[in-house]
C-alpha positions in Angstrom: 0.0 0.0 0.0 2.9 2.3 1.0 4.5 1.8 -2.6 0.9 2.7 -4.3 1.0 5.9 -2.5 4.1 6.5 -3.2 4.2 6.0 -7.1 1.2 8.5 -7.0 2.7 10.8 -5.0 5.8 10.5 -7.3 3.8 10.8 -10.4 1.4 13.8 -9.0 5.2 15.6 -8.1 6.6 14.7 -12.0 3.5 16.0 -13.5 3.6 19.1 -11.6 7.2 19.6 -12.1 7.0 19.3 -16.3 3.9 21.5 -16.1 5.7 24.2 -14.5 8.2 24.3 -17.1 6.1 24.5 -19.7 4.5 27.1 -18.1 7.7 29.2 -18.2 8.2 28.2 -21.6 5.3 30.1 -22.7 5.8 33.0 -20.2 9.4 33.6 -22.2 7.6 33.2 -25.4 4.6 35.6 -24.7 7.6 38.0 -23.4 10.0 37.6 -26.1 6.7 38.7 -28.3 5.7 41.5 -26.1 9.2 42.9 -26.2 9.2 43.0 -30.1 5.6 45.2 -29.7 3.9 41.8 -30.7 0.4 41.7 -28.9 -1.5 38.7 -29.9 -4.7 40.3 -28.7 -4.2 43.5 -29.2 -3.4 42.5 -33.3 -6.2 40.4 -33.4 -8.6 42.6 -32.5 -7.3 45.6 -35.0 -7.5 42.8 -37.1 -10.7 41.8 -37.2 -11.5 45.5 -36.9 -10.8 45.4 -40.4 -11.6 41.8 -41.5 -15.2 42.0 -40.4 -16.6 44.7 -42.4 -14.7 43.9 -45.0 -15.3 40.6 -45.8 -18.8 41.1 -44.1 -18.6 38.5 -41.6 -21.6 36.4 -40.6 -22.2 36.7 -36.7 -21.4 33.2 -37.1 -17.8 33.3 -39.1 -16.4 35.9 -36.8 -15.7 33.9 -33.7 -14.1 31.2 -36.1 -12.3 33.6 -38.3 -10.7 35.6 -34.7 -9.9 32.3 -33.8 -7.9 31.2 -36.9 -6.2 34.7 -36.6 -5.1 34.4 -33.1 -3.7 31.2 -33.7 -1.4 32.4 -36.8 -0.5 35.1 -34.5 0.5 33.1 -31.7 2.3 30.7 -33.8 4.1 33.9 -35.8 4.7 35.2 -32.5 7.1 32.1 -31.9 9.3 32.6 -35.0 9.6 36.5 -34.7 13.0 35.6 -33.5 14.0 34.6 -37.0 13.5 37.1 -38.6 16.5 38.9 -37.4 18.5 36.1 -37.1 18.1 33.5 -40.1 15.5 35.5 -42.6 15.5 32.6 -45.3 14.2 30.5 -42.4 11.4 32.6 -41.2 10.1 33.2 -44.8 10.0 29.3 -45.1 8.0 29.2 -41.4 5.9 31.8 -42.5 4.8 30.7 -45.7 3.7 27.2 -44.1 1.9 29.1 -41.4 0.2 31.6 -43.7 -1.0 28.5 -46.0 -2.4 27.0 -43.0 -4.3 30.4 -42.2 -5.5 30.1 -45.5 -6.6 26.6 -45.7 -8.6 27.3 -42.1 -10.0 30.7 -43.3 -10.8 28.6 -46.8 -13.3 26.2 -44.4 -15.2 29.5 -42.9 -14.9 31.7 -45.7 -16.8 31.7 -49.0 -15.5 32.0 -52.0 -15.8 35.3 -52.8 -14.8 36.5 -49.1 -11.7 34.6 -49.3 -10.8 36.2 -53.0 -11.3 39.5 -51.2 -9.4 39.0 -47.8 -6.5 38.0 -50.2 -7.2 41.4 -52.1 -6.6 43.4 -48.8 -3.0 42.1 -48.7 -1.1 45.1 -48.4 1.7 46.7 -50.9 4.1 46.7 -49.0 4.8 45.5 -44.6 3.8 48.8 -43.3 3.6 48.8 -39.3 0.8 50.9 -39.5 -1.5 48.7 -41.2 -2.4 46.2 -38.4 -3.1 44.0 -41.9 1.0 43.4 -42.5 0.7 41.1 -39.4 -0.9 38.5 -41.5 0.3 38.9 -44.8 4.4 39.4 -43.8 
């Protein structure tokens, strides 16, 4: 009986201990992304501020398309790093994480929304356009 407790006790302690790193893991991330002025939410919504009446989203698309947004951002978020330090790299993560946007915003999307939200790609990566955040 002693050992049963024991092994739980060990696992409980184990399971505990990884989860706590993890947790820092994603506290240095969410950091490392706030430093570079990179606000998941804060994007997202100025974002969808423009996505919405744009593409005239449904009251039932927008939930889906913020989350497919946030996501990309969160995951762009993680290879920000790159693109200071290996740029050939983070155009090669980017471009698989911008054609999974596009194949998630392709399932909530119609046809002609989706031609149009590619249409609001801008010229060129202008920080002012909350917009570059997706497209660059």
């Amino acid at each position: 009986m002693k050992k049963i407790i024991l092994a739980c006790l060990l696992i409980v302690g184990a399971s505990t201990a990884s989860n706590a790193q993890l947790g820092d893991l994603t506290k240095q991330a969410s950091s490392l992304a706030g430093a570079a002025g990179f606000d998941v939410n804060k994007l997202t919504s100025g974002i969808m501020g423009k996505l919405t009446p744009g593409l005239a989203l449904t009251a039932l698309q927008q939930p889906k398309v913020t989350e497919a947004v946030s996501g990309f951002l969160g995951k762009k978020a993680n290879i920000l790093g790159l693109l200071k330090s290996d740029p050939a790299k983070y155009a090669s993560q980017f471009g698989s994480l911008f054609n999974g946007l596009k194949g998630n915003l392709g399932g909530i999307l119609g046809k002609d929304q989706m031609t149009k939200f590619l249409g609001m790609k801008p010229a060129t990566n202008n920080p002012t356009n909350v917009l570059s955040n997706l497209f660059y």
